[in-house]
C-alpha positions in Angstrom: 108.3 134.8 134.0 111.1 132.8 135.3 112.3 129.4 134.7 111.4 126.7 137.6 114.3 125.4 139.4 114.9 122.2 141.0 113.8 122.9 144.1 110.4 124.0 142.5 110.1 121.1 140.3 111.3 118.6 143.6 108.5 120.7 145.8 105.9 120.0 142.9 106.3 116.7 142.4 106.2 115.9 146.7 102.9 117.2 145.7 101.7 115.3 143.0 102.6 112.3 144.9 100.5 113.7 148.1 97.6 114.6 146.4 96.9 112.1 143.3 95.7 109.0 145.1 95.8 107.0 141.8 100.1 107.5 142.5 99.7 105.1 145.7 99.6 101.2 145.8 98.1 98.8 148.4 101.0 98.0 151.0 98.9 95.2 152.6 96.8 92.9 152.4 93.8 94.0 154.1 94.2 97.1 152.0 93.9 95.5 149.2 90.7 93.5 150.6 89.2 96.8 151.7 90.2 98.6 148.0 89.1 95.0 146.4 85.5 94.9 147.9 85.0 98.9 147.3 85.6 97.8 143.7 83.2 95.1 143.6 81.1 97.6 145.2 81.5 99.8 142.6 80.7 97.3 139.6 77.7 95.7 141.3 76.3 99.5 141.6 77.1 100.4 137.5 75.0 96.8 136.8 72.2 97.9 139.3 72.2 101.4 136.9 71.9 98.9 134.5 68.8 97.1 135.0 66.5 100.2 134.9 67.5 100.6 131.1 67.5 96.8 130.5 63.8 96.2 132.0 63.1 98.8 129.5 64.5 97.2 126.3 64.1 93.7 127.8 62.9 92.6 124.2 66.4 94.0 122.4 68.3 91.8 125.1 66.4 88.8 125.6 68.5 87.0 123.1 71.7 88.0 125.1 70.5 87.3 128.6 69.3 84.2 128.0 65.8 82.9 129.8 67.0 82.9 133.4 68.4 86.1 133.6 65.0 87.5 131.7 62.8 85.5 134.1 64.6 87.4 137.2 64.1 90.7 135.6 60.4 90.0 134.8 60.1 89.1 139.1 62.1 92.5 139.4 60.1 94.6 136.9 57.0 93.1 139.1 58.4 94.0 141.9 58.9 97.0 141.4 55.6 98.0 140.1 54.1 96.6 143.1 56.3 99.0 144.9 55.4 102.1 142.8 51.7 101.1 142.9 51.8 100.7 146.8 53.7 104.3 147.5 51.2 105.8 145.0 48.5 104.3 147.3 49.8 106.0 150.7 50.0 109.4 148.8 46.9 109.2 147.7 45.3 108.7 151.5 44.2 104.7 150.9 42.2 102.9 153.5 44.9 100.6 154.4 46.2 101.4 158.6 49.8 103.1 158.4 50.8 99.7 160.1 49.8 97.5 157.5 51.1 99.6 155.2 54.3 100.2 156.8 55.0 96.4 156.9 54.1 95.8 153.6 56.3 98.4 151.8 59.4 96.4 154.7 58.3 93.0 152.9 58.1 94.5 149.7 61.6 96.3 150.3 63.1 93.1 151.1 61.8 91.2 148.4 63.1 94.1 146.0 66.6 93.4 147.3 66.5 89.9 147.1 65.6 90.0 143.3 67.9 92.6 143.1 70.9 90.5 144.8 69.9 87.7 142.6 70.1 89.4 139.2 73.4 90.7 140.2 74.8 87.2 140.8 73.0 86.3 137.4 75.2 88.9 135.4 78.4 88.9 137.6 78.8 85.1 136.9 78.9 86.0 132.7 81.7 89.0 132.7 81.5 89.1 129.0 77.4 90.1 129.4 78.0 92.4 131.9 80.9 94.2 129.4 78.3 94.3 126.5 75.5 95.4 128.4 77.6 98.2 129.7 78.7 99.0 126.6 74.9 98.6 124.9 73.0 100.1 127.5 75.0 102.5 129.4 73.3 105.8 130.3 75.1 109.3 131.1 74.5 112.2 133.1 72.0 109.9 135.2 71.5 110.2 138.9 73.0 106.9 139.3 76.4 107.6 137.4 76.5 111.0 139.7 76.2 108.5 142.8 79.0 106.2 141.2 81.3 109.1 140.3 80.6 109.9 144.3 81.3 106.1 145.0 85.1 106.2 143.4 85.8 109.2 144.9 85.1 107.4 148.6 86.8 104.6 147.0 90.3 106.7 145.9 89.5 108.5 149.7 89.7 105.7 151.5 92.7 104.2 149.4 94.8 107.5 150.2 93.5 107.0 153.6 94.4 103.9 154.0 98.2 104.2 152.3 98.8 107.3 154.4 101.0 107.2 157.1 100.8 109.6 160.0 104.1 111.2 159.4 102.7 111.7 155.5 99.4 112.6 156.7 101.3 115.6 159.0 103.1 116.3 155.4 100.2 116.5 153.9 98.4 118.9 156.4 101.6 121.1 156.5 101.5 121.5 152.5 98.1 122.5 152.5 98.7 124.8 154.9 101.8 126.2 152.8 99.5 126.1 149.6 97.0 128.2 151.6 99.5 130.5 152.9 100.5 130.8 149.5 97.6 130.9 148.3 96.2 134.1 150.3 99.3 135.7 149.5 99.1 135.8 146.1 95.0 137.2 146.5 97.0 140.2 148.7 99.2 140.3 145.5 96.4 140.4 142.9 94.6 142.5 144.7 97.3 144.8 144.8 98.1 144.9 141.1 94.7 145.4 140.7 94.7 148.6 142.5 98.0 149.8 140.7 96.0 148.8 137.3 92.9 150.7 138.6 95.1 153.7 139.1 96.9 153.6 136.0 93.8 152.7 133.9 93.0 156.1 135.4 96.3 157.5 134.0 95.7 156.5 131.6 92.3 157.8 130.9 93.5 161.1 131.9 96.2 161.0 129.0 93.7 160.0 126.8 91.6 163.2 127.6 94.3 165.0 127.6 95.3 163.5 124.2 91.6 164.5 122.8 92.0 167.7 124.0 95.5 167.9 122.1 93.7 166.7 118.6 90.8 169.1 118.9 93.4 171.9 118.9 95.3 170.3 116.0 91.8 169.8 114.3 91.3 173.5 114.8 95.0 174.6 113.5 94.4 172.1 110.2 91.4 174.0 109.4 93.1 177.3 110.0 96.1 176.1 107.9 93.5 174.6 105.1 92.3 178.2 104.3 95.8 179.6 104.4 96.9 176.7 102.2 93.8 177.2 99.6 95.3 180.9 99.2 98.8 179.9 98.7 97.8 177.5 96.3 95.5 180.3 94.1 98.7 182.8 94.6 101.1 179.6 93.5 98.7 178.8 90.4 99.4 182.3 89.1 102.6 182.7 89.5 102.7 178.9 87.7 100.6 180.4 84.7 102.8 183.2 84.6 105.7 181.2 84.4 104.3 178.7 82.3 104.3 181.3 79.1 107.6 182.3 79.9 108.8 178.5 80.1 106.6 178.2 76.9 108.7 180.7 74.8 112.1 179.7 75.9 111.0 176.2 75.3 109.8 177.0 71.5 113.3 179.1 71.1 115.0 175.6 72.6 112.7 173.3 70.3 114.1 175.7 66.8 117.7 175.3 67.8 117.1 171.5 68.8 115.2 170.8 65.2 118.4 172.4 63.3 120.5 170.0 65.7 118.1 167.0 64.3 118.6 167.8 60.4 122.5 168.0 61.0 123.0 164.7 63.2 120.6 163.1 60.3 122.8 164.0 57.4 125.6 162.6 59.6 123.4 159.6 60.3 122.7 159.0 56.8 126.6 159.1 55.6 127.5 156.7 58.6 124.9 154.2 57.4 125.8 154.3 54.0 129.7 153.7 54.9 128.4 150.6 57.5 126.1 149.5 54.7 129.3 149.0 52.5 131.2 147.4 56.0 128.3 144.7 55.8 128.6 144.3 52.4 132.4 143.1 53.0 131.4 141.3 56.2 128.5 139.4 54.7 130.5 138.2 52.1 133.6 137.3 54.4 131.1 135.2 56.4 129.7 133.1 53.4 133.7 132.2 52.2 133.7 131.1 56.1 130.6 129.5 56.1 131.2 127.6 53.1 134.9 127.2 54.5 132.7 125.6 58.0 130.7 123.1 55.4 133.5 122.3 53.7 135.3 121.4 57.5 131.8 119.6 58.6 131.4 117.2 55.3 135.2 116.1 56.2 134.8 115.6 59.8 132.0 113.6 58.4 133.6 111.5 55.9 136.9 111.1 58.6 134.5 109.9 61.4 132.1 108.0 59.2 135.5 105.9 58.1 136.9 105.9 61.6 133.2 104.5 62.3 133.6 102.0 59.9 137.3 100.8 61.1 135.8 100.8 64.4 132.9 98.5 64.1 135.4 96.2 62.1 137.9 96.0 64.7 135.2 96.0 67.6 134.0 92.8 65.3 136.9 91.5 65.9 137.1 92.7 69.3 134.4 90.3 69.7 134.8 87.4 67.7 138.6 87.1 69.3 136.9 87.9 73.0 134.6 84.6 72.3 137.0 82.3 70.9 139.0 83.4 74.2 136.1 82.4 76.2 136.2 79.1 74.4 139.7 78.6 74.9 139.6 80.0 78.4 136.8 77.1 79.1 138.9 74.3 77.3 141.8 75.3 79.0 140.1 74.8 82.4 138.6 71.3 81.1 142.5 70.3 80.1 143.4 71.4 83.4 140.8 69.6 85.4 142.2 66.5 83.5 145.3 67.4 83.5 145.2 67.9 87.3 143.2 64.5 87.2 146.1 62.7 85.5 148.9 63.9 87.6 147.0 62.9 90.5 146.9 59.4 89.2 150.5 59.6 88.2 151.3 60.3 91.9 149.3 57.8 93.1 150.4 55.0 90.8 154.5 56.0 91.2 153.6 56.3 95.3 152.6 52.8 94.8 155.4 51.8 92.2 157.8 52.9 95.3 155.8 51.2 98.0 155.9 47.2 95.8 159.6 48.5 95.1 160.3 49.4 98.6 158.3 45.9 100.0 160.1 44.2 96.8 163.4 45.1 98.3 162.3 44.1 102.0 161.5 40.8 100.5 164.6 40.2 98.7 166.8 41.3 101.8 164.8 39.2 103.9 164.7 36.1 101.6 169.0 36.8 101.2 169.4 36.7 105.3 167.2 33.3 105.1 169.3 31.8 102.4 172.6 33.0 104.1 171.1 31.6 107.5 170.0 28.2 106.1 173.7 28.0 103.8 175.2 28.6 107.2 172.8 26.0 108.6 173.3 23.6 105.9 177.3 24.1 106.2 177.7 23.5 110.0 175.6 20.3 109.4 177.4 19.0 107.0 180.9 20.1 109.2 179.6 18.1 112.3 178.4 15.3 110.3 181.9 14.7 109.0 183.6 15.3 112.5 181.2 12.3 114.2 182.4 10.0 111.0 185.8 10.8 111.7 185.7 9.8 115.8 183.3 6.7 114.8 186.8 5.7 112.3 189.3 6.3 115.2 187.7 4.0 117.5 187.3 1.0 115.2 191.0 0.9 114.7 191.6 1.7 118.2 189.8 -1.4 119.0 191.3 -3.9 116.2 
């Protein structure tokens, strides 16, 4: 098995898109006319399935159709009785002339397909009835689904027809050709392996006889070697008796020298425990002076801690009493500042407008100096020319006399 390459997977999907008619779209518009009426088609046909199975329950869906719809159905379900009744009437040989008959089953016919027209344009004008009644009274495997499914296949037929060009059309015929080609060699190629696995089933059969053959002789040397095997073991049971007994006294000889061994290494194993029973004499007492030694240690560590305990909790009292009065402080000191910041803001304000009246003070007085030095000046030169006119007016009175 080999992986597909690209040239595989390109060749495959050329194919798809040739064969799967649901991959093309209407290029134009009378396509899409001819693909639109098909699918009318199609919907007008699974509503004409329906009415059969509606007649039948027309008492479940009279609240659904309404009394129009029901009324047409009645005319149908007439209809088609009349139609039933008048075939069953030329089987059965009636009187009535072929003619007659002929042209009765034409007017009936027509009738039928006017009712049925009509009905049709009764449901197709309510989409939402025509979805429930497909839904509640839709029936498979029927004769008329079979002619529907037949009906969308003409329908996808056509649309490939119709959406494919001559140049794909030639593609089309030249990759079913390929696929056929390919397609009879890979029969020559099964048919060929199955002749090779023919032959070597056979090979196999014959190994497997030959095989049998091989475990019947092996059955027959196992039964052979079964007897031989039961005498060897009767021969090799008394030669194990016999050796038993001799194993039997050496082992009672080994089992006096091993109980003399025992009574020595227990005198020696009662002296070592009586000299460790006097080691844990020593021991056990060195452990009490150290447990007591341990107590001693513990009931200190106690009394230390239970003191440091105390000196804790009094200076984490502390810890806490000085932690809130800082809190207290800490928020007094931001209220001081706030007003603090408050007053020097009004300080600045009030000196900014201490220098402003200084600084319009100061313009005032220099102005009010240049007016009083003007009008001094003023008042001076008046005065000067007021003298110099007395003094011509005096010159010409004497001047005169």
């Amino acid at each position: 098995k080999g992986t597909a390459t690209p040239e595989k997977a390109t060749i495959t999907l050329d194919a798809m898109k040739l064969l799967d008619p649901h991959r093309l779209k209407p290029d134009s518009i009378e396509t899409e006319r001819i693909i639109t009426v098909l699918d009318e088609t199609i919907a007008k046909l699974e509503l004409s399935s329906l009415i059969p199975c509606i007649i039948d329950s027309l008492d479940r869906f009279a609240d659904m159709l309404g009394p129009e719809i029901t009324n047409s159905l009645i005319e149908h379900q007439k209809l088609s009785n009349e139609m039933e009744h008048l075939l069953a009437s030329s089987e059965e040989g009636d009187t009535m002339r072929p003619e007659e008959q002929r042209g009765c089953l034409c007017l009936l016919e027509q009738r039928l397909k006017c009712s049925v027209r009509n009905v049709l344009r009764l449901l197709l004008a309510n989409p939402s009835l025509c979805q429930a009644l497909k839904h509640e009274a839709w029936v498979k495997e029927s004769s008329a689904e079979v002619f529907i499914k037949a009906f969308g296949e003409f329908r996808n037929f056509m649309l490939e027809r119709l959406l494919t060009s001559p140049g794909k059309e030639e593609e089309k015929i030249q990759f079913m050709e390929d696929i056929s080609l390919q397609i009879k060699k890979n029969t020559e190629a099964i048919t060929a392996l199955q002749v090779e696995l023919a032959a070597a089933i056979r090979t196999q059969e014959e190994e497997i006889h030959k095989k049998d053959n091989v475990i019947k002789d092996l059955k027959n040397s196992m039964q052979e070697l079964t007897k031989d095997c039961k005498a060897g073991i009767l021969q090799i049971k008394k030669e194990g008796e016999k050796q038993q007994e001799e194993e039997l006294q050496a082992s009672q000889a080994r089992s006096a020298r091993l109980q003399q061994d025992i009574q020595q290494l227990e005198a020696q194993l009662n002296a070592l425990v009586l000299e460790h029973r006097a080691s844990e004499l020593a021991l056990r007492k060195r452990k009490c002076r150290v447990e007591m030694e341990i107590v001693n240690w513990i009931q200190k560590y106690d009394t230390d801690m239970g003191e440091k305990q105390a000196e804790y909790e009094e200076v984490h009292g502390a810890y806490t009493e000085e932690k809130a009065q800082l809190s207290l402080l800490m928020e007094k000191h931001a209220v001081l500042l706030q007003e603090y910041s408050q007053i020097e803001e009004e300080r600045r304000i009030c000196q900014e407008k201490k220098e402003q009246a200084l600084k319009e003070l100061t313009t005032r007085i220099l102005a009010a100096t240049r007016i009083q030095a003007f009008w001094r000046g003023y008042l001076i030169r008046s005065l000067f020319m007021s003298k110099r006119k007395k003094k011509g007016k005096g010159k010409g009175k004497k001047a005169k006399k």
